[in-house]
C-alpha positions as CSV (number, residue, x, y, z in Angstrom):
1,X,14.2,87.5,51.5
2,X,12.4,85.3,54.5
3,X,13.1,81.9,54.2
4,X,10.2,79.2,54.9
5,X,10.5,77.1,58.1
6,X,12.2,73.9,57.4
7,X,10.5,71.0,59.7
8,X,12.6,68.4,60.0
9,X,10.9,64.3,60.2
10,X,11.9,64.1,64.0
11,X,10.0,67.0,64.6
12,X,6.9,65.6,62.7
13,X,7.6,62.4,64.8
14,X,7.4,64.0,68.5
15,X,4.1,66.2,67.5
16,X,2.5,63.3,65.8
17,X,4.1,60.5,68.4
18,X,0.9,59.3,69.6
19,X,-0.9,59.3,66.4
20,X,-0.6,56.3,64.3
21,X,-1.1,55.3,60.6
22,X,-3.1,52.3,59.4
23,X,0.2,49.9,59.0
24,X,1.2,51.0,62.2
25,X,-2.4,50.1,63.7
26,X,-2.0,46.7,61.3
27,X,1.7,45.8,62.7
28,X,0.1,46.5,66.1
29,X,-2.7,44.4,66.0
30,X,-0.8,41.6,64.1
31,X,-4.0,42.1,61.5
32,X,-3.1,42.5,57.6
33,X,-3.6,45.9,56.6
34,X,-6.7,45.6,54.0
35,X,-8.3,44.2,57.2
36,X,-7.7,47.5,59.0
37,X,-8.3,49.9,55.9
38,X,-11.8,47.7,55.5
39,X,-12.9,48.3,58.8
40,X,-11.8,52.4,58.9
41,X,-13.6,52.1,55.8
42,X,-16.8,49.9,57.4
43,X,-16.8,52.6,60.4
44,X,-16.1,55.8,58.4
45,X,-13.6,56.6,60.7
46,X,-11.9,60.1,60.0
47,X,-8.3,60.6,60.2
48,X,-7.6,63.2,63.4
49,X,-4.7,64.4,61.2
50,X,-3.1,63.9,58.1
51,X,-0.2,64.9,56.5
52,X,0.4,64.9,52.6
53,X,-1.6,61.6,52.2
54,X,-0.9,59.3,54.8
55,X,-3.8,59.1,57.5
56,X,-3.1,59.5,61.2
57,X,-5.4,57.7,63.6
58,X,-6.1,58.2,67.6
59,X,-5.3,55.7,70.4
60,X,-9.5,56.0,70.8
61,X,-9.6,55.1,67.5
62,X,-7.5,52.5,67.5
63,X,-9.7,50.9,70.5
64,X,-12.9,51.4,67.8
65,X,-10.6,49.7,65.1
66,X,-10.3,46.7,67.6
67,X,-13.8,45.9,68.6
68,X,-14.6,46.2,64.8
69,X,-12.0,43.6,64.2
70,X,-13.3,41.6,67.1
71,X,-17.0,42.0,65.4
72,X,-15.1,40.1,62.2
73,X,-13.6,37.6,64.2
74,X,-17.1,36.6,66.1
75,X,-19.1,36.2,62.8
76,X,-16.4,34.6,60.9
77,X,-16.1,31.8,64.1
78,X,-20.3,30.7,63.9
């Protein structure tokens, strides 16, 4: 009988190091999370990978997630 490979969470966590999820993104940013969601949601930006059903987002898209939050920021200020 083959048993299936068992991956252990630190394993996930050094493939997936540079990837984050949208609270990480929000804890980053100092942002609340329905502000980050909203704008991956605003931008349709696609998760570069996901596992089970948490969404894991690039260091480009993080940048993208920014100027979308700085677009809120400018219109909110006038």
């Amino acid at each position: 009988m083959i048993e299936p490979d068992v991956v252990s969470i630190q394993e996930l966590q050094m493939e997936y190091a540079d990837l984050l999820t949208a609270s990480q993104i929000a804890d980053q940013l100092d942002e609340p999370p329905q502000r980050i969601t909203y704008i991956i949601r605003k931008y349709r930006l696609k998760p570069v990978q996901r596992i089970g059903i948490i969404r894991l987002f690039s260091g480009k898209q993080v940048e993208a997630i920014k100027q979308g939050l700085y677009g809120i920021q400018v219109r909110s200020s006038k």
